[in-house]
C-alpha positions as a Python dict, from the first residue, in 0.01 Angstrom:
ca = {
    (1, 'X'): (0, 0, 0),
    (2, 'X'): (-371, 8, 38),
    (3, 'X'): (-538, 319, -106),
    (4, 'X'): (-896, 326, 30),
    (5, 'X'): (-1142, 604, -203),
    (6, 'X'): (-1532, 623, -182),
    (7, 'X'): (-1669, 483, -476),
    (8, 'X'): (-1903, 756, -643),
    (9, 'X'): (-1674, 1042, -627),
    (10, 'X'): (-1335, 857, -589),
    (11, 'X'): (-1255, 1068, -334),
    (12, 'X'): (-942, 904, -147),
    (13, 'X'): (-1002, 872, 230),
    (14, 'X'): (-720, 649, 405),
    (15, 'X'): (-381, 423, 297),
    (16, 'X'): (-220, 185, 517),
    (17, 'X'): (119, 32, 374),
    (18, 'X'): (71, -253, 588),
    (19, 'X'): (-9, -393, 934),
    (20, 'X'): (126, -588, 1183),
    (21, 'X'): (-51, -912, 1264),
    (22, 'X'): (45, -1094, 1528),
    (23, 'X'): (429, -1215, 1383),
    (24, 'X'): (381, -1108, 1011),
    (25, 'X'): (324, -766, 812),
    (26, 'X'): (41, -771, 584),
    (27, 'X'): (-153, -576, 391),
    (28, 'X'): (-511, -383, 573),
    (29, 'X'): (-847, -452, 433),
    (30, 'X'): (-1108, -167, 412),
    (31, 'X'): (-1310, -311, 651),
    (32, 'X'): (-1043, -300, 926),
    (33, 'X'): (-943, 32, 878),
    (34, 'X'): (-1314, 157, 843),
    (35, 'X'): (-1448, -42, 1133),
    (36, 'X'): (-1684, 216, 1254),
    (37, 'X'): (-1819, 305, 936),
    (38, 'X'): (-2045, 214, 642),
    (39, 'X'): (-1812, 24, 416),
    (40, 'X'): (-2045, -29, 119),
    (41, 'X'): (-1964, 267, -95),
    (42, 'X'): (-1520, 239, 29),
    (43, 'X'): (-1302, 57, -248),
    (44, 'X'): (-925, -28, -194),
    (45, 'X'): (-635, -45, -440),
    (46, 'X'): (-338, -185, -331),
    (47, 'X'): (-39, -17, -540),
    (48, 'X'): (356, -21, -490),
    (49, 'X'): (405, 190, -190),
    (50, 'X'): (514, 534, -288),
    (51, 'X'): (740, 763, -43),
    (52, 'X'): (574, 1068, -258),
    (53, 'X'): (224, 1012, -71),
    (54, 'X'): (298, 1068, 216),
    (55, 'X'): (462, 1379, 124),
    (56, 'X'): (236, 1523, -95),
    (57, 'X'): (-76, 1370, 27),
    (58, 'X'): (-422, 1243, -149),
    (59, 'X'): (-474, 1580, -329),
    (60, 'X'): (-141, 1509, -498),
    (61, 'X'): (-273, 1209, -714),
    (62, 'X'): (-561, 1073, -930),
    (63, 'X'): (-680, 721, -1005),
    (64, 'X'): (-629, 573, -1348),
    (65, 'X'): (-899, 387, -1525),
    (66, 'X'): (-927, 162, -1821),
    (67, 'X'): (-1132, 127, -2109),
    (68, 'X'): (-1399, 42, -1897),
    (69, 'X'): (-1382, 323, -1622),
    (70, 'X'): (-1261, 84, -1372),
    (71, 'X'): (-1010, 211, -1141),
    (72, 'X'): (-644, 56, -1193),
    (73, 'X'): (-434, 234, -1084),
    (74, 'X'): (-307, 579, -942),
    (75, 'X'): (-76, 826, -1046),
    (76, 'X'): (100, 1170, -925),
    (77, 'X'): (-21, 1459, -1079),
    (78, 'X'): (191, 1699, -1308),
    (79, 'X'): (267, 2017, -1111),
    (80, 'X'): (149, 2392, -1225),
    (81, 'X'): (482, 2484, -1431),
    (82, 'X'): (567, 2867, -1296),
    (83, 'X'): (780, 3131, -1458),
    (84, 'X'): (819, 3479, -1466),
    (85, 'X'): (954, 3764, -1723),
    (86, 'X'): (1269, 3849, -1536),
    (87, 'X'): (1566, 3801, -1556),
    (88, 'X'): (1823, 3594, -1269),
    (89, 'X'): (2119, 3892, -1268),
    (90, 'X'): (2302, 3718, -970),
    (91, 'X'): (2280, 3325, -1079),
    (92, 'X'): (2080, 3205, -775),
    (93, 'X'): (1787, 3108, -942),
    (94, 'X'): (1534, 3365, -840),
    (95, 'X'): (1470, 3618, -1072),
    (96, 'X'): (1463, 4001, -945),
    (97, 'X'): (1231, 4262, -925),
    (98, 'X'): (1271, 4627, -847),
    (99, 'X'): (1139, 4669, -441),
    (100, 'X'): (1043, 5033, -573),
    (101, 'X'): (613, 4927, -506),
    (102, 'X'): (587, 4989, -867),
    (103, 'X'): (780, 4761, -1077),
    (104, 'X'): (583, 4463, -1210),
    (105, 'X'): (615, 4155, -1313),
    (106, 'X'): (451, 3906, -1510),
    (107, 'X'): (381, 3547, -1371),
    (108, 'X'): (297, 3236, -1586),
    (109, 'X'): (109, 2928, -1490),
    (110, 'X'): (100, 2662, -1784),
    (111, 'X'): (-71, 2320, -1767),
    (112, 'X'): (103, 2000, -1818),
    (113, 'X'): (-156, 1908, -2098),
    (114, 'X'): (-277, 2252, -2266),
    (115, 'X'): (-659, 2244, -2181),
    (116, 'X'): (-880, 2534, -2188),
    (117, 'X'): (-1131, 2691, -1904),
    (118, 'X'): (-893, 2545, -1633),
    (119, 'X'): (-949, 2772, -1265),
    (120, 'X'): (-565, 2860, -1177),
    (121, 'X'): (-541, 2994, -818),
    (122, 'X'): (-267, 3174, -731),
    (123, 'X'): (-146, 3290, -398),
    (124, 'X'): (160, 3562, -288),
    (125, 'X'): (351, 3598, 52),
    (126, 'X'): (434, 3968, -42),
    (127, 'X'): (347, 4217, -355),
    (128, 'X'): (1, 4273, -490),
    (129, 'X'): (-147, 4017, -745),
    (130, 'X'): (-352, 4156, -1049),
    (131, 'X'): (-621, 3840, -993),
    (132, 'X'): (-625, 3587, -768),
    (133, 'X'): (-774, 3323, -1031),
    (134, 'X'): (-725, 3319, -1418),
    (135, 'X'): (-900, 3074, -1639),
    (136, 'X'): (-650, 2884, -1884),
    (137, 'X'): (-666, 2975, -2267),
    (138, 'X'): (-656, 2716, -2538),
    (139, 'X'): (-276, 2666, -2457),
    (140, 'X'): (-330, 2612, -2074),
    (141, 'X'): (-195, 2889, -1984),
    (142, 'X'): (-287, 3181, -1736),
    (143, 'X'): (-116, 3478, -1673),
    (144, 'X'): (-92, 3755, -1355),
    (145, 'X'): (125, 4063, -1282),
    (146, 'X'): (279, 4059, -963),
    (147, 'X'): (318, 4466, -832),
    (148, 'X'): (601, 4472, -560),
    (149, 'X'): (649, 4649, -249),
    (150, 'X'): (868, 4911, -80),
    (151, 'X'): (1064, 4603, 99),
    (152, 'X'): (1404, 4406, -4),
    (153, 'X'): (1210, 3996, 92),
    (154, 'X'): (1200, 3703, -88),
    (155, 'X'): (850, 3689, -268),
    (156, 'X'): (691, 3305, -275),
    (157, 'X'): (379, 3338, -606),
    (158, 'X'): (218, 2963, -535),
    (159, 'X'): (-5, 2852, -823),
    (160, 'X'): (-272, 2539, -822),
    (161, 'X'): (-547, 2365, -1059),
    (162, 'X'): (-741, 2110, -1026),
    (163, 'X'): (-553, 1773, -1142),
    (164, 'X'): (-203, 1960, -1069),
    (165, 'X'): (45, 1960, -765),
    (166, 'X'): (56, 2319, -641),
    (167, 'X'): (362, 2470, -715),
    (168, 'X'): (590, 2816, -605),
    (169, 'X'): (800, 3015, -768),
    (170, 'X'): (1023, 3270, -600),
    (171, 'X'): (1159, 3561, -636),
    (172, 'X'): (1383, 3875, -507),
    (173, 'X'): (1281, 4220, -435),
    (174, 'X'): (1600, 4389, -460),
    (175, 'X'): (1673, 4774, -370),
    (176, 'X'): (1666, 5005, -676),
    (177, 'X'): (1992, 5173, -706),
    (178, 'X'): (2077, 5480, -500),
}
């Protein structure tokens, strides 16, 4: 697979696994792909075709370099690991919280490496976030409280950083009891 980036900010613009010509596959060359464009500042990797770009897309990966800076490679990123401070009562795997619009819970985002002054977004389908981006502490970790609502839905919290797959955690808002 050809992975075609712009050279100063290795920004990935276009792949091609391979093309047909004439009565054999083969792999593309940046120039035929980027026919009607300035091809001076386009580089191409070829790498082992990986099912996982196409479904994650560019924004999913980063280049690997060696010793000298020189791209060699590419890799998937680590996702944002999410997790909450309640508990799963009925074993499905989504932790519940009170649909009373005043129980709270709290939501954890932690790096794959622990790095400080990392931007973590944070997004919610339903409920009412505290903040809508936290900086990391020395751990790589940020932290929001998630408020809930008057209505028994399945909550989606999605959290992203820069170098990490986006990822979602979900959760329950159950009825409190009569």
């Amino acid at each position: 697979m050809l992975i075609v980036y712009e050279r100063d900010t290795e920004k990935i613009v276009g792949s091609c696994v391979s093309v047909f010509d004439g009565s054999d596959w083969r792999e593309a060359t940046v120039e035929e792909l980027f026919r009607h464009r300035d091809t001076s500042n386009l580089a191409g990797l070829i790498v082992e075709a990986d099912p996982r770009y196409n479904m994650y897309g560019p924004d999913a990966f980063h280049f690997v370099h060696d010793e000298h800076g020189t791209v060699i490679g590419i890799e998937h990123n680590p996702p944002v690991r999410l997790s909450c401070d309640l508990p799963d009562t009925d074993g499905d795997g989504r932790p519940e919280l009170l649909a009373d619009g005043q129980s709270v819970a709290t939501i954890t985002a932690t790096l794959a490496e622990p790095k400080a002054g990392v931007e973590v977004s944070f997004a919610v389908n339903r409920g009412l976030l505290s903040h809508r981006t936290v900086t990391t502490d020395e751990n790589g970790v940020a932290t929001v409280r998630l408020r809930s609502i008057a209505e028994t839905v399945l909550v989606r919290v999605e959290a992203d950083a820069d170098g990490h797959r986006a990822t979602e955690l979900r959760l329950e808002l159950v009825p409190p009891a009569f």
